[in-house]
N, C-alpha and C positions, 0 to 999 in steps of 0.2 A: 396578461394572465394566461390566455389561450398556449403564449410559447413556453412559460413555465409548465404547464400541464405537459405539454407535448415532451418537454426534457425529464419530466418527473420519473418516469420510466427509468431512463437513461442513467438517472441520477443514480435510482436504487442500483442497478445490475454493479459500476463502480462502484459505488459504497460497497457492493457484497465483494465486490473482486478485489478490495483496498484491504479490508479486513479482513479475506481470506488468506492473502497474502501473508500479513500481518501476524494470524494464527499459523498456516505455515512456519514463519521461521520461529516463532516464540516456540512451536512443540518440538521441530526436531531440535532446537536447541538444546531446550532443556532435557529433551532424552538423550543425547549424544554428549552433551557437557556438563549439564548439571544447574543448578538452581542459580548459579552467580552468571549464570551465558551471559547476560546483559553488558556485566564488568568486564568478561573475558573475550568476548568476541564484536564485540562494539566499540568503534574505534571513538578515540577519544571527545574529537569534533562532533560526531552525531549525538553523543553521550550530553554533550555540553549542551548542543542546540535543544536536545529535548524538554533536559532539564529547569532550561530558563522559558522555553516555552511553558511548561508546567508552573512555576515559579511565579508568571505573568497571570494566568490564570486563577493562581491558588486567592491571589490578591483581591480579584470577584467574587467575593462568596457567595451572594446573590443569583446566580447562574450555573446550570450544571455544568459541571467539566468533563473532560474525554474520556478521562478513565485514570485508575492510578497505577497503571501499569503503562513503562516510560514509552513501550513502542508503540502508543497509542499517538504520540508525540511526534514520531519522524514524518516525511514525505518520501513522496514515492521513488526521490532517486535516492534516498538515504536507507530506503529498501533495496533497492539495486544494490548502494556498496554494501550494507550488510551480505548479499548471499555472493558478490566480488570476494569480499573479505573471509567468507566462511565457507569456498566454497566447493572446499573436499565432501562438509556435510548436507549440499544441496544435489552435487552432482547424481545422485540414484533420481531425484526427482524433474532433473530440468535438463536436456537432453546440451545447452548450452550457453554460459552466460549471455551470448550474445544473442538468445533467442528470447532471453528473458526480456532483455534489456529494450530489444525492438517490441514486445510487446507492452512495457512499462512506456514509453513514448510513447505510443497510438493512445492509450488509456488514459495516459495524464495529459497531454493534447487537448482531447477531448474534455475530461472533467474540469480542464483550466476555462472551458470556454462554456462549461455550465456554469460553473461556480461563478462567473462572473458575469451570470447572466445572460449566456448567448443563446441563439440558437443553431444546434447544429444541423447536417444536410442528412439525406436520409442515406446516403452513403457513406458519412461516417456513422451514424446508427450500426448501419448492417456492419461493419470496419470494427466497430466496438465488439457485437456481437460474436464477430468470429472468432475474433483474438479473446476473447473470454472462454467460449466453448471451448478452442483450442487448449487453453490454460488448465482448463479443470479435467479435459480427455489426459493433457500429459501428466497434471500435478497429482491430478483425484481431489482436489479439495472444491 
């Protein structure tokens, strides 16, 4: 119980960087293409994966679901290819995919070894923190 408290922290700051992310591209999406962004700049495999995840879900009624909006659905490297994929309209905000990219690795790293229960060291603690500050100094979100 002691090591879940100690990551509970840890947990929130990801959850907020997962879903900032998330609103990220959903907004400049849809101000830069339009209401269908999903269909149009979503390649077909993420599309699919989402959708049968949602699918699985819908099936538990009993329990709340993510959300009904699909990029609630993806993981973190299926955000990577989205802003790979789109990324004429990320480039004012991310100074390089490949900066993104190393940051989406340190993060999901990390959250794979909360989520399943670990404990991390206080050096990737601090390792979270930067690359998150950093995120939000270049994205603003």
């Amino acid at each position: 119980v002691n090591n879940a408290k100690a990551m509970a922290n840890v947990y929130v700051a990801i959850a907020a960087f997962e879903n900032s992310v998330r609103s990220l591209i959903s907004s400049v999406l849809l101000e830069q293409v339009g209401a269908n962004w999903w269909d149009s700049c979503v390649s077909e495999k993420i599309r699919t994966r989402a959708a049968q995840k949602k699918t699985e879900e819908d099936k538990i009624r009993w329990h709340v679901q993510r959300g009904a909006d699909p990029i609630n659905y993806t993981l973190m490297t299926d955000l990577e290819n989205i802003f790979r994929q789109n990324w004429s309209h990320f480039e004012p905000y991310i100074p390089t995919i490949e900066w993104a990219a190393g940051v989406f690795d340190v993060i999901e790293r990390s959250r794979n070894v909360i989520m399943h229960s670990g404990m991390l060291s206080r050096t990737d603690i601090e390792r979270i923190g930067i690359y998150i500050r950093d995120w939000i100094k270049q994205v603003g979100v």
